[in-house]
VOBA-1610 file (N, C-alpha, C; in pm, whole numbers, padded with zeros to 5 digits, always signed):
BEGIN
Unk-00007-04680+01110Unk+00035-04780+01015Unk+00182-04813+01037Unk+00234-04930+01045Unk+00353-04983+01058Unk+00407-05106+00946Unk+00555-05074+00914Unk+00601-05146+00854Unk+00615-05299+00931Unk+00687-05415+00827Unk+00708-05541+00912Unk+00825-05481+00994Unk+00906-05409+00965Unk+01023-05404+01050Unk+00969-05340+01176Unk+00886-05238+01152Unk+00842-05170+01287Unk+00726-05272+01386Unk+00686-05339+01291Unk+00596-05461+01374Unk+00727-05533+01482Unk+00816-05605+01363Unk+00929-05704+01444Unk+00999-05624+01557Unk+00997-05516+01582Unk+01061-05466+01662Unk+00974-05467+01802Unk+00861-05378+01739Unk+00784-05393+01894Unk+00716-05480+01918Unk+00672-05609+01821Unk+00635-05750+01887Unk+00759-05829+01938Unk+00891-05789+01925Unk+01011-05834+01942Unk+00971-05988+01901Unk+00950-06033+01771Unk+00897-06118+01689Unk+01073-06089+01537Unk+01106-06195+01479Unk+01159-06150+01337Unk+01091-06167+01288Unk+01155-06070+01130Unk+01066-06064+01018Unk+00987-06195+00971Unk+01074-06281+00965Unk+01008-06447+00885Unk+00918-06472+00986Unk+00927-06461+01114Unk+00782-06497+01187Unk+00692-06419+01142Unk+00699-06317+01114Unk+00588-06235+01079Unk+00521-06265+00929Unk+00611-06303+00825Unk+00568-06384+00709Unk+00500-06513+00693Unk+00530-06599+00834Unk+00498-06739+00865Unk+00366-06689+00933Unk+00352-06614+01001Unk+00188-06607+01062Unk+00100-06563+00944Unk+00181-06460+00870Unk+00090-06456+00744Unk+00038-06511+00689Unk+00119-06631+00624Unk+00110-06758+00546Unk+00031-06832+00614Unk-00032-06826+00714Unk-00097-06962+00812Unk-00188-06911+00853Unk-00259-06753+00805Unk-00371-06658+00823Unk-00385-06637+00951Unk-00234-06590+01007Unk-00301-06554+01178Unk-00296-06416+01147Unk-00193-06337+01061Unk-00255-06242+01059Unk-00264-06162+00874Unk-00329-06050+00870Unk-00377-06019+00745Unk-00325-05909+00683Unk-00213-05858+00700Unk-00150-05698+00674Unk-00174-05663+00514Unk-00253-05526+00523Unk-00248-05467+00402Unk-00148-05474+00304Unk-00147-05532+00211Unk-00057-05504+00078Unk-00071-05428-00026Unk+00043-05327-00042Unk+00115-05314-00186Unk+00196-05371-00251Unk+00209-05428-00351Unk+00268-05461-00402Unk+00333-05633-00305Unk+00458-05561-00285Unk+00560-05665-00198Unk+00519-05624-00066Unk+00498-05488-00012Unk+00465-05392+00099Unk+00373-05412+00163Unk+00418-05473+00301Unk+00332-05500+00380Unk+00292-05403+00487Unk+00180-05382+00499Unk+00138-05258+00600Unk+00069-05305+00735Unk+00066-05280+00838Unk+00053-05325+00943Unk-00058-05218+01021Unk-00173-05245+01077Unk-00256-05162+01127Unk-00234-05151+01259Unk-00310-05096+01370Unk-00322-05111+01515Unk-00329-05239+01539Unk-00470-05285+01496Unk-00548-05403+01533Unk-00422-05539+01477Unk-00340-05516+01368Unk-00305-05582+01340Unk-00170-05623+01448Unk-00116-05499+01496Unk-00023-05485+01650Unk-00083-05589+01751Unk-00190-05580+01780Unk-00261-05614+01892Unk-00279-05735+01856Unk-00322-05838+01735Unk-00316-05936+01691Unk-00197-05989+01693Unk-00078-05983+01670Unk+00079-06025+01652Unk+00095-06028+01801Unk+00036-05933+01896Unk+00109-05923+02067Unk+00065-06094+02074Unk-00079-06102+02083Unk-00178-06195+02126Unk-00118-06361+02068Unk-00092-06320+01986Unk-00006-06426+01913Unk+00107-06467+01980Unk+00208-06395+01987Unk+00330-06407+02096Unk+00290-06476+02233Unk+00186-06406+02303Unk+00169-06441+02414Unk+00130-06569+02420Unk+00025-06588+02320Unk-00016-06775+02288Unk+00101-06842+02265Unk+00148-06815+02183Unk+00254-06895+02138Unk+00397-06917+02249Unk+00408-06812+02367Unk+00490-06845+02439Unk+00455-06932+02547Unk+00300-06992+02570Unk+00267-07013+02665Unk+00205-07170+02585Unk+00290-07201+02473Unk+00289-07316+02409Unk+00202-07351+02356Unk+00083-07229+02276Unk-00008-07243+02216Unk+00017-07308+02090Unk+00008-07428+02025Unk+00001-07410+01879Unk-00083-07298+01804Unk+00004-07323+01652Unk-00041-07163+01597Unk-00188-07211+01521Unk-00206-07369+01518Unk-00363-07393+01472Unk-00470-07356+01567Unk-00420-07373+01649Unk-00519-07351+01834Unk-00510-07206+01828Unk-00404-07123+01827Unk-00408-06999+01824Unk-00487-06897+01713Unk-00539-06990+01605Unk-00605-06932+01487Unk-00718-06963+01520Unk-00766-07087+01589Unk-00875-07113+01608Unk-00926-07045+01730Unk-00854-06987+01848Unk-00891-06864+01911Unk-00953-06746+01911Unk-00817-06717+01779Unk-00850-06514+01712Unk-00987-06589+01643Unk-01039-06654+01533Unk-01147-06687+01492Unk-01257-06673+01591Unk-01251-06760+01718Unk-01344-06758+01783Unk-01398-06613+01813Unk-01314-06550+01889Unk-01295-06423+01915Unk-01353-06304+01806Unk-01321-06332+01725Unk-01355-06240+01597Unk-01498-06270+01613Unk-01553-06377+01595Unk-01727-06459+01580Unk-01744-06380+01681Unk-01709-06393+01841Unk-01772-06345+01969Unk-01774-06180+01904Unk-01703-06104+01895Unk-01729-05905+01897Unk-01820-05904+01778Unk-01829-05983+01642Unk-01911-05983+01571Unk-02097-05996+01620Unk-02072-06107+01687Unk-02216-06145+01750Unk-02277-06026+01880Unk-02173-05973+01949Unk-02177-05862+02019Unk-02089-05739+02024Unk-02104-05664+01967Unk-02044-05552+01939Unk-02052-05463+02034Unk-02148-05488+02129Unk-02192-05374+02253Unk-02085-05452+02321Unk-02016-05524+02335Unk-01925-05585+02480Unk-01781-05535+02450Unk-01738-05504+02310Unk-01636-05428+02307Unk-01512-05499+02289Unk-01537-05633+02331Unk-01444-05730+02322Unk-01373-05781+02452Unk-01496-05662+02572Unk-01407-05724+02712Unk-01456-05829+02756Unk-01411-05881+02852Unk-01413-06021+02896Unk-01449-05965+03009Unk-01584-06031+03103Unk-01610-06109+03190Unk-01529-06144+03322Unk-01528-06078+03398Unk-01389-06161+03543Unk-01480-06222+03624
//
């Protein structure tokens, strides 16, 4: 479990980006209160994000990705989430 600060550090992302993906449901961090908690999956979601977004993804295209993605391991759970080469 990771705080936003420990997210912003190793997504080398700032905090307000990390509030702005919130706000725009790219990603979903557990709350207390004000306290935002950050999972693995939720790490791995914020990387994926970065990487879209540096490679000039909009963040609607980039939601509509993780969505897709989410549908695909849902529909197959035996594939694990790997991809195909």
């Amino acid at each position: 479990m990771y705080s936003i600060s420990e997210i912003s550090k190793l997504v080398h992302v700032h905090n307000q980006t990390l509030r702005n993906w919130e706000r725009g449901g790219l990603i979903k961090p557990k709350r207390f209160g004000h306290v935002r908690i950050f999972s693995e999956l939720d790490l791995k979601r914020c990387e994926a994000i970065k990487r879209y977004s540096r490679r000039g993804v909009s963040l609607q295209r980039i939601q509509a990705l993780m969505n897709l993605r989410a549908k695909t391991q849902v529909e197959n759970p035996e594939s694990g989430g790997a991809r195909e080469a």
